[in-house]
CHARMM internal coordinates of N, CA and C (Angstrom, degrees):
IC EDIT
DIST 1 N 1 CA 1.4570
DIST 1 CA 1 C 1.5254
ANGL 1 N 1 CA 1 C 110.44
DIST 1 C 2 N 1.4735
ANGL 1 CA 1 C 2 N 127.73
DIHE 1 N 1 CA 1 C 2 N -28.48
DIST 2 N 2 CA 0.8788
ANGL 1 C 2 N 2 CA 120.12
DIHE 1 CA 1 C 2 N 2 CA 150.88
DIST 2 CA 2 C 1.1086
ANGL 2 N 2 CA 2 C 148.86
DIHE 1 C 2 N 2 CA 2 C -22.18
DIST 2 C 3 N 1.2511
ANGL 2 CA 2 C 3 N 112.11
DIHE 2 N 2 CA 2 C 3 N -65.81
DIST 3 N 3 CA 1.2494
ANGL 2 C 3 N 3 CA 139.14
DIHE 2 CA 2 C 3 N 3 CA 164.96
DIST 3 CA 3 C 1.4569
ANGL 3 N 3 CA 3 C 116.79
DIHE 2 C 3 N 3 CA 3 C -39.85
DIST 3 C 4 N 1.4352
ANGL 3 CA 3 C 4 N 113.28
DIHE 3 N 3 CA 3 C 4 N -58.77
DIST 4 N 4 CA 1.3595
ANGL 3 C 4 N 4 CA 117.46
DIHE 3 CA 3 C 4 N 4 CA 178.66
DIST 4 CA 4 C 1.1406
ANGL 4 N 4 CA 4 C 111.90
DIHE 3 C 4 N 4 CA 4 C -52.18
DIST 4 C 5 N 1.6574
ANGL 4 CA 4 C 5 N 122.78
DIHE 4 N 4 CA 4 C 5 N -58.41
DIST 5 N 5 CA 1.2462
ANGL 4 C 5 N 5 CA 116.42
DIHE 4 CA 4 C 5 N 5 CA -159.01
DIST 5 CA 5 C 2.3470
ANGL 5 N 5 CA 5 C 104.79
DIHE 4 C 5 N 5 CA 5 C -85.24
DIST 5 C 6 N 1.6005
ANGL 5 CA 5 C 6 N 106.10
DIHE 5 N 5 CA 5 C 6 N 8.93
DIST 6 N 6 CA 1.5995
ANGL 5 C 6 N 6 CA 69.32
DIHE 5 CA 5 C 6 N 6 CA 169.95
DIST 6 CA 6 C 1.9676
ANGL 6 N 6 CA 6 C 89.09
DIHE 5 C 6 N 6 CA 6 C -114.52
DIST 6 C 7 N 1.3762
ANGL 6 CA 6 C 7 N 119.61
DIHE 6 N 6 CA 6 C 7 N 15.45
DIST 7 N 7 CA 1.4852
ANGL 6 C 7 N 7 CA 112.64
DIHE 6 CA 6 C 7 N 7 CA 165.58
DIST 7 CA 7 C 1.6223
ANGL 7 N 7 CA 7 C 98.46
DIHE 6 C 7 N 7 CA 7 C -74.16
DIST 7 C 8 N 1.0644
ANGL 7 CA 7 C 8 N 113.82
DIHE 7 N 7 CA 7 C 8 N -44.65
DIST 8 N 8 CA 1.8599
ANGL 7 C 8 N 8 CA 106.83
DIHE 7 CA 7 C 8 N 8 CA 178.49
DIST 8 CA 8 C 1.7392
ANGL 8 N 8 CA 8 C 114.23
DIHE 7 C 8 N 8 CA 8 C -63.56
DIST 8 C 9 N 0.8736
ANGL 8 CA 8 C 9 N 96.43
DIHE 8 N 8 CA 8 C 9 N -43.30
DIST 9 N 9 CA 1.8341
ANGL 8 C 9 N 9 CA 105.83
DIHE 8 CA 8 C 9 N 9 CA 172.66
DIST 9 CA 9 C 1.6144
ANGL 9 N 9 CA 9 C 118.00
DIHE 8 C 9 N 9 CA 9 C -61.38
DIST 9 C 10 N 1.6125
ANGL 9 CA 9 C 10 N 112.67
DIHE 9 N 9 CA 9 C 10 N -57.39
DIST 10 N 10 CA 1.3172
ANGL 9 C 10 N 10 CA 80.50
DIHE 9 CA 9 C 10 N 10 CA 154.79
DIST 10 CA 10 C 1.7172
ANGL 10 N 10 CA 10 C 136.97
DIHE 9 C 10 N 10 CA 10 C -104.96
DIST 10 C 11 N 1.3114
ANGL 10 CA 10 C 11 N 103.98
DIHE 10 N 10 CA 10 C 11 N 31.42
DIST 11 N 11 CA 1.8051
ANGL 10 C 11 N 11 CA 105.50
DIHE 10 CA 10 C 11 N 11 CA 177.50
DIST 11 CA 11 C 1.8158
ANGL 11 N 11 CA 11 C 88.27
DIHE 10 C 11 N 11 CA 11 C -82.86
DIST 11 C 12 N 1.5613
ANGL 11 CA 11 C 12 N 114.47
DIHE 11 N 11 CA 11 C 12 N -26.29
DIST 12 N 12 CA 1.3841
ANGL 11 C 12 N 12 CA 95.61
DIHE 11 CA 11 C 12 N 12 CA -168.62
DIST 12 CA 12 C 1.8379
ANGL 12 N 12 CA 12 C 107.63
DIHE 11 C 12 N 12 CA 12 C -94.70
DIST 12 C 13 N 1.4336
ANGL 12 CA 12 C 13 N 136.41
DIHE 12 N 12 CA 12 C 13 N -17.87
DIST 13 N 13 CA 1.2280
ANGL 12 C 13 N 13 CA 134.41
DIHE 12 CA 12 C 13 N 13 CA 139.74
DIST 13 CA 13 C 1.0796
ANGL 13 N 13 CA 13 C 104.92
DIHE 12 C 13 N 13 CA 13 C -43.87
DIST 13 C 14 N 1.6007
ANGL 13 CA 13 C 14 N 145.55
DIHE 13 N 13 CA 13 C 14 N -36.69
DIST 14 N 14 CA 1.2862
ANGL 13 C 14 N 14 CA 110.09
DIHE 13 CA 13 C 14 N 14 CA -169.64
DIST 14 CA 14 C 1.4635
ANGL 14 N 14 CA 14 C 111.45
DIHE 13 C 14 N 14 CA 14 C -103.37
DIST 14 C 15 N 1.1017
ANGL 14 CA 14 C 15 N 117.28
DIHE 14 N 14 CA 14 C 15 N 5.22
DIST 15 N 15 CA 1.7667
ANGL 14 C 15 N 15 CA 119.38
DIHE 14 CA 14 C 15 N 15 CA 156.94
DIST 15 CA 15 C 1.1191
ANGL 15 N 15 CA 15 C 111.87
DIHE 14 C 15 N 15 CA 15 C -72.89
DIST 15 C 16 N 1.6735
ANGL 15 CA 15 C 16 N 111.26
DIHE 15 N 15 CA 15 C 16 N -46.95
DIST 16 N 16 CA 1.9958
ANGL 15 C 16 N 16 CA 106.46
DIHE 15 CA 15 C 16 N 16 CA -168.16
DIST 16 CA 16 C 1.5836
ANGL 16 N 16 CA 16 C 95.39
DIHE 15 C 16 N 16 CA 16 C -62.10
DIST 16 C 17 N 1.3971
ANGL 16 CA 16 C 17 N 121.24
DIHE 16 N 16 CA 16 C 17 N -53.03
DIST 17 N 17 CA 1.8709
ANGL 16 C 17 N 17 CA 121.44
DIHE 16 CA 16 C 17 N 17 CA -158.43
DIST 17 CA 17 C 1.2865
ANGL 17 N 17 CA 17 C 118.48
DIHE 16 C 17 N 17 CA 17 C -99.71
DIST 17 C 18 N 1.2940
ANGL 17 CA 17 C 18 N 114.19
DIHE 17 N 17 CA 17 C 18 N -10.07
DIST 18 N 18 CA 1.6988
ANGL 17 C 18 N 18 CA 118.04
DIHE 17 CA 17 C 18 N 18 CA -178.81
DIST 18 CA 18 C 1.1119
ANGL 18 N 18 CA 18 C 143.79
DIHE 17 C 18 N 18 CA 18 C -106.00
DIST 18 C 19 N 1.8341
ANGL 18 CA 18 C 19 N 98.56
DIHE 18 N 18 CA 18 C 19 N -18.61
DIST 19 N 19 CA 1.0547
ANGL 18 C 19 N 19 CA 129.41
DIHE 18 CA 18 C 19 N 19 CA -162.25
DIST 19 CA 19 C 1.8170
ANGL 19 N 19 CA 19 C 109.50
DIHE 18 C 19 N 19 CA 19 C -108.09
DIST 19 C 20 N 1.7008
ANGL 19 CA 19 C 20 N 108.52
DIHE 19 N 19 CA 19 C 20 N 107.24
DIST 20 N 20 CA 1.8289
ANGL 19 C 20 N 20 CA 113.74
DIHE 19 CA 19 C 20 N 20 CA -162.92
DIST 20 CA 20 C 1.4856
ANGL 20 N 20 CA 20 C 85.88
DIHE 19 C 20 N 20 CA 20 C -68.18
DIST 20 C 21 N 1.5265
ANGL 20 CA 20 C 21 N 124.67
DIHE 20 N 20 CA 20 C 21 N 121.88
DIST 21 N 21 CA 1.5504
ANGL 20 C 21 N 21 CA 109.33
DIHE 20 CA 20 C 21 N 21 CA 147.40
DIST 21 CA 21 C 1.3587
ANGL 21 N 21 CA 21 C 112.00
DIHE 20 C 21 N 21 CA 21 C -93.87
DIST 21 C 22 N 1.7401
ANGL 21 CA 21 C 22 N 99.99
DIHE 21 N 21 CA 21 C 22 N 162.33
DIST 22 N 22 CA 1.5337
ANGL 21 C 22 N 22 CA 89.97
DIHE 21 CA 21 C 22 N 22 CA -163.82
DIST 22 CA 22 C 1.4994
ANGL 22 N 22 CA 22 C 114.78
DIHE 21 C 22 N 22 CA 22 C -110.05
DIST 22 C 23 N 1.2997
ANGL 22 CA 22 C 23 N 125.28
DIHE 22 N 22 CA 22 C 23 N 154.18
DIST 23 N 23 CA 1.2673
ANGL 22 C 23 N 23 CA 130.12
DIHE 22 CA 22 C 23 N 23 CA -152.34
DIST 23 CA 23 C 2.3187
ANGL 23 N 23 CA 23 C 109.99
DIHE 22 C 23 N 23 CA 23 C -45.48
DIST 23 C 24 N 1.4052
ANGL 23 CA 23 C 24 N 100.11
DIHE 23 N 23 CA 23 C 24 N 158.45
DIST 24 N 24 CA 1.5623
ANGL 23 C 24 N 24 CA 84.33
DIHE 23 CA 23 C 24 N 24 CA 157.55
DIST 24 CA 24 C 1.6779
ANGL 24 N 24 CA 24 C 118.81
DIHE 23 C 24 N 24 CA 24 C -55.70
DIST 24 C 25 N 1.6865
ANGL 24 CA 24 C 25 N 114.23
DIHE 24 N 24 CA 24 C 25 N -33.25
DIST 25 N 25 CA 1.4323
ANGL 24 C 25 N 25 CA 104.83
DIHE 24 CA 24 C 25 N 25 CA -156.20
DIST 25 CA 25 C 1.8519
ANGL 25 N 25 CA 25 C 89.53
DIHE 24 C 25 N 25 CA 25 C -94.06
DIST 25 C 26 N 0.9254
ANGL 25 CA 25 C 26 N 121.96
DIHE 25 N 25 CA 25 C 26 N 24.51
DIST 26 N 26 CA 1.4281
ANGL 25 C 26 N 26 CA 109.06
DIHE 25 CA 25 C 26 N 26 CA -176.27
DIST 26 CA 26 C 1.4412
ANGL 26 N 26 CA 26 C 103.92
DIHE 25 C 26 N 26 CA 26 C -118.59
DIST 26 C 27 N 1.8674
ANGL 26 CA 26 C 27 N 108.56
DIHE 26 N 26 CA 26 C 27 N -38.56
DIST 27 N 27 CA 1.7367
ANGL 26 C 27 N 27 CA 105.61
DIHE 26 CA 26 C 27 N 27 CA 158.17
DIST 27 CA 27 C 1.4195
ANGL 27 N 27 CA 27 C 127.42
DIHE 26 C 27 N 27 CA 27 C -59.38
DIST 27 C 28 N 1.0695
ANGL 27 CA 27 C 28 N 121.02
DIHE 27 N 27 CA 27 C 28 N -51.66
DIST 28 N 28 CA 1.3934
ANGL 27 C 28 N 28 CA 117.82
DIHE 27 CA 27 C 28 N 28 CA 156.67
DIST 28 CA 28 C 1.1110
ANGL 28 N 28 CA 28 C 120.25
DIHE 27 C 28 N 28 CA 28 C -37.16
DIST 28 C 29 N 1.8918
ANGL 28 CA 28 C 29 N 152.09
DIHE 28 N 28 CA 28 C 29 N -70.06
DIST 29 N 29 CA 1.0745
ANGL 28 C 29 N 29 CA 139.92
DIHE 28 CA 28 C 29 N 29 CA 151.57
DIST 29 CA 29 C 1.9328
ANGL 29 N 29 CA 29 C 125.94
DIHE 28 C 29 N 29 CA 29 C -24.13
DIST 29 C 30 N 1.2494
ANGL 29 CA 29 C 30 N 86.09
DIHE 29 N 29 CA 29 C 30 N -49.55
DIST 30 N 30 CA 1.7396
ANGL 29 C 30 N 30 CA 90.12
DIHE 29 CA 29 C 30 N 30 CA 161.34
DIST 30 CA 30 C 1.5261
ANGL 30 N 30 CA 30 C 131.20
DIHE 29 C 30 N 30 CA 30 C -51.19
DIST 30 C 31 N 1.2084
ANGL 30 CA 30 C 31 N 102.95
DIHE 30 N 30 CA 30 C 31 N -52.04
DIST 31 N 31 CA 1.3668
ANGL 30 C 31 N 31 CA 123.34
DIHE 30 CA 30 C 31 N 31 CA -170.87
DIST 31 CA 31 C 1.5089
ANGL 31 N 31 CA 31 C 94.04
DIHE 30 C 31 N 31 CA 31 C -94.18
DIST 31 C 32 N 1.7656
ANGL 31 CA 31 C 32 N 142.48
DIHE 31 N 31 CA 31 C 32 N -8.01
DIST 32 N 32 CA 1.4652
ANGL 31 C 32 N 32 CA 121.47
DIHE 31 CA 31 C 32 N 32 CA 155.40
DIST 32 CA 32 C 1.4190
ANGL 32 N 32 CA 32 C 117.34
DIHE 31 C 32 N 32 CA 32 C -74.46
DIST 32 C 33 N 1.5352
ANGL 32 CA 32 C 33 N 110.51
DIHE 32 N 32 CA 32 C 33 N -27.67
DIST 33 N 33 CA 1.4775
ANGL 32 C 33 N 33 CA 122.46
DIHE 32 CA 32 C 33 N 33 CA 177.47
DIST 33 CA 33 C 1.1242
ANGL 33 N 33 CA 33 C 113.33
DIHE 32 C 33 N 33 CA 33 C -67.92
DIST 33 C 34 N 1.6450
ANGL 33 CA 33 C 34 N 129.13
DIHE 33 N 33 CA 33 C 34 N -27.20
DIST 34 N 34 CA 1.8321
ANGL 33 C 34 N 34 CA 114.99
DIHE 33 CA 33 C 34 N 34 CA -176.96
DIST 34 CA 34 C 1.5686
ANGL 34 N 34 CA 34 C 78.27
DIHE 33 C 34 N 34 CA 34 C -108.58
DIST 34 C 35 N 0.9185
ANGL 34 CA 34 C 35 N 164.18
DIHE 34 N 34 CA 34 C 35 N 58.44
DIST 35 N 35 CA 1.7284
ANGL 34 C 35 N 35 CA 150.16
DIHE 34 CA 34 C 35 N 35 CA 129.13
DIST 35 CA 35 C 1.5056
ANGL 35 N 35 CA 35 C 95.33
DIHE 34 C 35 N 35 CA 35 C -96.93
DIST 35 C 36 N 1.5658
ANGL 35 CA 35 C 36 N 123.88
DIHE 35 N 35 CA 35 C 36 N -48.97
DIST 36 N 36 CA 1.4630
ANGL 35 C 36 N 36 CA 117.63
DIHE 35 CA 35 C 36 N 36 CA 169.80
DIST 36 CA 36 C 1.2868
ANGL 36 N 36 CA 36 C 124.14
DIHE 35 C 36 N 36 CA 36 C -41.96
DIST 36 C 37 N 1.4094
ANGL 36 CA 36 C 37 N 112.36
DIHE 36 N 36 CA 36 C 37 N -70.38
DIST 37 N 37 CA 1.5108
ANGL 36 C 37 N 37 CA 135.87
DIHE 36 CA 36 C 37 N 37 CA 174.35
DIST 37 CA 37 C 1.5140
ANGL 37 N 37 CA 37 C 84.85
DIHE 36 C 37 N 37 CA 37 C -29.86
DIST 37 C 38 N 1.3946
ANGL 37 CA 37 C 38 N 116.04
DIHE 37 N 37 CA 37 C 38 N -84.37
DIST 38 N 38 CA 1.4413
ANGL 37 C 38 N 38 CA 107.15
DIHE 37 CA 37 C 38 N 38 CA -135.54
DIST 38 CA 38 C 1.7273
ANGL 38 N 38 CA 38 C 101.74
DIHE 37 C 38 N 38 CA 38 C -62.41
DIST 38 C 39 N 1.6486
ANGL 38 CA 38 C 39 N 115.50
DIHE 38 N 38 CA 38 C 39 N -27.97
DIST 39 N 39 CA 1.5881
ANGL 38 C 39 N 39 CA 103.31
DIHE 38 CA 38 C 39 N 39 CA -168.34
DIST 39 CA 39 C 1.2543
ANGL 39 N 39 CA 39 C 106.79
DIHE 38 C 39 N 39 CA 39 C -72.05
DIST 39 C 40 N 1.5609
ANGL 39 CA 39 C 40 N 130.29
DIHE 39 N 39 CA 39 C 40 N -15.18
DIST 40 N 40 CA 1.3569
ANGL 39 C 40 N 40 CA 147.79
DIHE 39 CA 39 C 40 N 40 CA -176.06
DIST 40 CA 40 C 1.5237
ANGL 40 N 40 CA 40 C 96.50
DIHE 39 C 40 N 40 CA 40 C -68.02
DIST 40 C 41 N 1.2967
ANGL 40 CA 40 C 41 N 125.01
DIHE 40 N 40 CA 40 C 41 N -75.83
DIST 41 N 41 CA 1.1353
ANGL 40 C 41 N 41 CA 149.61
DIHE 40 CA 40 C 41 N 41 CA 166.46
DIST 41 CA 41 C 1.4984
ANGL 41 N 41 CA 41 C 105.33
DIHE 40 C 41 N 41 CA 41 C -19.26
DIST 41 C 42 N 1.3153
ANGL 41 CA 41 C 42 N 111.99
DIHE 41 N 41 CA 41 C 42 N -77.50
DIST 42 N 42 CA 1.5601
ANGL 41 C 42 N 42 CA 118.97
DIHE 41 CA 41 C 42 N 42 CA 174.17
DIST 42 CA 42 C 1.7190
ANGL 42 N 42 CA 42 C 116.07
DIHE 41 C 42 N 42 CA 42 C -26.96
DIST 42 C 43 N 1.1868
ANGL 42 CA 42 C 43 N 82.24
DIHE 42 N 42 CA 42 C 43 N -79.13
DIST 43 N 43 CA 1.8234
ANGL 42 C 43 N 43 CA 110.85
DIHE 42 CA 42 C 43 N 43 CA 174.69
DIST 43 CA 43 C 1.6355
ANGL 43 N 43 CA 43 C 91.40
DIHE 42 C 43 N 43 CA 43 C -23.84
DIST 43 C 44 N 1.2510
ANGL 43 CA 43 C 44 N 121.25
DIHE 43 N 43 CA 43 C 44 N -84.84
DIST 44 N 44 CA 1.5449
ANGL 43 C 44 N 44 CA 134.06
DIHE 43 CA 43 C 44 N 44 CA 173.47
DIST 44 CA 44 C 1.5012
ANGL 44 N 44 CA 44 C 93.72
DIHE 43 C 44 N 44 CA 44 C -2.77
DIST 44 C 45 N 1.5419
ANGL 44 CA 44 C 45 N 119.63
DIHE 44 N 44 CA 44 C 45 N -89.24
DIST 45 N 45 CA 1.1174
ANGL 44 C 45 N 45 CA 125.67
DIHE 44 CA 44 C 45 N 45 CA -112.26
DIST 45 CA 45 C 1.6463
ANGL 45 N 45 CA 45 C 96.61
DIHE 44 C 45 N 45 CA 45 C -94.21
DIST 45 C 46 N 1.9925
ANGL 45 CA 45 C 46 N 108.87
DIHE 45 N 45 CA 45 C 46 N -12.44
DIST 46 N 46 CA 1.4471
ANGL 45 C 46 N 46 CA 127.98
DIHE 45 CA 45 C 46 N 46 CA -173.91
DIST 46 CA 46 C 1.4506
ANGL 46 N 46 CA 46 C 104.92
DIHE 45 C 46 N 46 CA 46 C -72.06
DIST 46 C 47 N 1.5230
ANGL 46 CA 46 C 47 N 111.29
DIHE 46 N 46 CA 46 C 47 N -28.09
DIST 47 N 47 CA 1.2577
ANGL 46 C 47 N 47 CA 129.81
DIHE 46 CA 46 C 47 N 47 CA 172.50
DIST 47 CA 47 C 1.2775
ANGL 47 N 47 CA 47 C 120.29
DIHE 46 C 47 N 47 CA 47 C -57.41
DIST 47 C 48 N 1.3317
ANGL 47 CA 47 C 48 N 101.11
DIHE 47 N 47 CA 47 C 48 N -67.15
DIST 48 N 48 CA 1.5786
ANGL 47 C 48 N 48 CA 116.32
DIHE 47 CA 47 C 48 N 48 CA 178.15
DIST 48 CA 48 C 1.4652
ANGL 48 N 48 CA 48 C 103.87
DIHE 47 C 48 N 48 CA 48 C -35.59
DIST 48 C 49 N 1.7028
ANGL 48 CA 48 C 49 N 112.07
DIHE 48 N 48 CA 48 C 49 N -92.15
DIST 49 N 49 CA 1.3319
ANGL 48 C 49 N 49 CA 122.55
DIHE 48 CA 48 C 49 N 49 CA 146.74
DIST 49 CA 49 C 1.7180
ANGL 49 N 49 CA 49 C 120.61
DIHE 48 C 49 N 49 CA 49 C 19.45
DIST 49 C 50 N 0.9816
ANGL 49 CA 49 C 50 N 102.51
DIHE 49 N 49 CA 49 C 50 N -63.97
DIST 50 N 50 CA 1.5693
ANGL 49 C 50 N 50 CA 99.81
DIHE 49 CA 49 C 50 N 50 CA 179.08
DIST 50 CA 50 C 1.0133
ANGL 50 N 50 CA 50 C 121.64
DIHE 49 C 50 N 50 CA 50 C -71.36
DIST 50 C 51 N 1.7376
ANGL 50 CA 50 C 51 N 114.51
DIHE 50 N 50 CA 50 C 51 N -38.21
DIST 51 N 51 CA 1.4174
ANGL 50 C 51 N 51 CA 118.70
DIHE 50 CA 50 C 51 N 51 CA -152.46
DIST 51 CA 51 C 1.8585
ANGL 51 N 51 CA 51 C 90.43
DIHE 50 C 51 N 51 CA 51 C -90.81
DIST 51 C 52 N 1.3292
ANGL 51 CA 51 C 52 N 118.45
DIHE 51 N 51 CA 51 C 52 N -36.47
DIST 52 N 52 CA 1.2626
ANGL 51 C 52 N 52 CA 111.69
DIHE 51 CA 51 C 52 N 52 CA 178.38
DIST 52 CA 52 C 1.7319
ANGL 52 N 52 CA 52 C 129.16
DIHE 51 C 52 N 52 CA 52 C -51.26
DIST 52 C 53 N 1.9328
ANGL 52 CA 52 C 53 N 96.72
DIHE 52 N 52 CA 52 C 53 N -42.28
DIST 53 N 53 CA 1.5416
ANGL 52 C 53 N 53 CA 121.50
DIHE 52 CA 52 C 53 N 53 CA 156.70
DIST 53 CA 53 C 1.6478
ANGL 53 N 53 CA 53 C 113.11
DIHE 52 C 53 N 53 CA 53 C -32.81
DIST 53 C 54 N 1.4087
ANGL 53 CA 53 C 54 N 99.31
DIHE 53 N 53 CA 53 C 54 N -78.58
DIST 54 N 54 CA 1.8120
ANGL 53 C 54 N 54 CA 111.83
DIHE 53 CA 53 C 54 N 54 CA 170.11
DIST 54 CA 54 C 1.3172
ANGL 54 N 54 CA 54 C 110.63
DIHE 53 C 54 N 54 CA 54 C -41.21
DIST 54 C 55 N 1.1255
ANGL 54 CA 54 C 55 N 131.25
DIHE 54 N 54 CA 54 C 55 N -27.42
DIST 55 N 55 CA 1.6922
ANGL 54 C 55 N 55 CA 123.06
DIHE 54 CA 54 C 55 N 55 CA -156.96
DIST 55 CA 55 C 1.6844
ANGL 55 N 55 CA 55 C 88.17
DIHE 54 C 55 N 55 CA 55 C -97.89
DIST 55 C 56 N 1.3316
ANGL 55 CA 55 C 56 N 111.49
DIHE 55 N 55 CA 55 C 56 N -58.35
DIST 56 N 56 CA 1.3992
ANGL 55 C 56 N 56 CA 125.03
DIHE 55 CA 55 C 56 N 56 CA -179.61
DIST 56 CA 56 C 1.5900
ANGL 56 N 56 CA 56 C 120.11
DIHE 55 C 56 N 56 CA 56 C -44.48
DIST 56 C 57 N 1.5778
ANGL 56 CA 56 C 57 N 115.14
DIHE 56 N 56 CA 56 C 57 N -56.58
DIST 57 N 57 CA 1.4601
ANGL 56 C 57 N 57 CA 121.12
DIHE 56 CA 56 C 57 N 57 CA 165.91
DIST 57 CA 57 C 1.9797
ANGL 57 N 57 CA 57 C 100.02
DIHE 56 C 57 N 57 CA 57 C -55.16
DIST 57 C 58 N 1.3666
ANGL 57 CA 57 C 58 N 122.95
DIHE 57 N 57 CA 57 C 58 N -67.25
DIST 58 N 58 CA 1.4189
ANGL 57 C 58 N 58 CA 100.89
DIHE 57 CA 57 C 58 N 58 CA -178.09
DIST 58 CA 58 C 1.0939
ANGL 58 N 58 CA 58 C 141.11
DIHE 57 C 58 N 58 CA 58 C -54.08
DIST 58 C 59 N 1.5621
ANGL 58 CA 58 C 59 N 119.54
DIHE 58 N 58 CA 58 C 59 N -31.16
DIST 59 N 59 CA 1.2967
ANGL 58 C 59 N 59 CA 115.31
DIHE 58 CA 58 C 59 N 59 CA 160.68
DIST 59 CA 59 C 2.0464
ANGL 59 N 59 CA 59 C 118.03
DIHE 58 C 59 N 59 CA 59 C -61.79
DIST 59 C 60 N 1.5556
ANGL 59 CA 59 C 60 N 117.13
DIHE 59 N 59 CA 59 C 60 N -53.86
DIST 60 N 60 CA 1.2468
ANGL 59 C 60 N 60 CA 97.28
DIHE 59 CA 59 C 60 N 60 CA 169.76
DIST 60 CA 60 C 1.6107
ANGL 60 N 60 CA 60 C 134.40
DIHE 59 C 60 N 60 CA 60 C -50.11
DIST 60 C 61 N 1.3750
ANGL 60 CA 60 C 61 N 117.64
DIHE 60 N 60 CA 60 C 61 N -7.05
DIST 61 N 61 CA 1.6803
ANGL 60 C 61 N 61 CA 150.74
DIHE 60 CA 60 C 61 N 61 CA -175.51
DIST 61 CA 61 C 1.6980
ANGL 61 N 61 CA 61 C 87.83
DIHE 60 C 61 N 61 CA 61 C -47.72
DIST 61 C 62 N 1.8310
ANGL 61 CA 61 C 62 N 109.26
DIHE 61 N 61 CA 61 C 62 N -61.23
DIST 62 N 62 CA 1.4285
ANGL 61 C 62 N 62 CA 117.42
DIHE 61 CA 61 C 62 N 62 CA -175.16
DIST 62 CA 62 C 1.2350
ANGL 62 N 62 CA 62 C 129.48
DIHE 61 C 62 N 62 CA 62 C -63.58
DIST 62 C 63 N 1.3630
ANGL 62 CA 62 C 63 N 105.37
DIHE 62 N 62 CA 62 C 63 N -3.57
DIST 63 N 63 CA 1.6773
ANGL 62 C 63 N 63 CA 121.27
DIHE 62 CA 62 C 63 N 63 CA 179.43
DIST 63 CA 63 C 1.2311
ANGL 63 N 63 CA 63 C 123.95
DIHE 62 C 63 N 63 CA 63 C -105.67
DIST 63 C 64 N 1.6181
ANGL 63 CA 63 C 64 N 122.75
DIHE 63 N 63 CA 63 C 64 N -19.50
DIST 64 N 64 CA 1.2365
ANGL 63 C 64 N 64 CA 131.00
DIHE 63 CA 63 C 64 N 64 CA 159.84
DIST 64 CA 64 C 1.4460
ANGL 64 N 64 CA 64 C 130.62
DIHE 63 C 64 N 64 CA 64 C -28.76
DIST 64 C 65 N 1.4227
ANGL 64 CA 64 C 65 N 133.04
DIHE 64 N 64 CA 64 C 65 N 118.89
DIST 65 N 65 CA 1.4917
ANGL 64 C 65 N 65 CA 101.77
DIHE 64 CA 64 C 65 N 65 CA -177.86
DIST 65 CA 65 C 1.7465
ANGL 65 N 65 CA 65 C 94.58
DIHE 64 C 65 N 65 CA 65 C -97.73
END
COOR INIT
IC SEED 1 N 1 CA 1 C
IC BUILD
């Protein structure tokens, strides 16, 4: 039981003193960079998505009776 309670004691010293948080103006920059990424990202994959759709509907095109 020991153990447990000084792994909690110092996981929580090392949040209050060890741990850099990062500024308001640096989360915000953070958090504009993964809203990009991901709509960037999206876009990507909406792309893909389509073009695979198109390829997929034309090839079944030849199977139609």
């Amino acid at each position: 039981m020991n153990k447990v309670s000084a792994y909690f004691r110092d996981s929580y010293r090392e949040l209050l003193e060890k741990v850099t948080w990062p500024t308001w103006q640096q989360l915000q920059q953070s958090t504009m960079i993964v809203l990009i990424a991901t709509l960037i990202i999206t876009a990507i994959v909406w792309v893909m998505d389509l073009g695979i759709a198109s390829a997929l509907q034309f090839f079944y095109s030849f199977f139609k009776s």
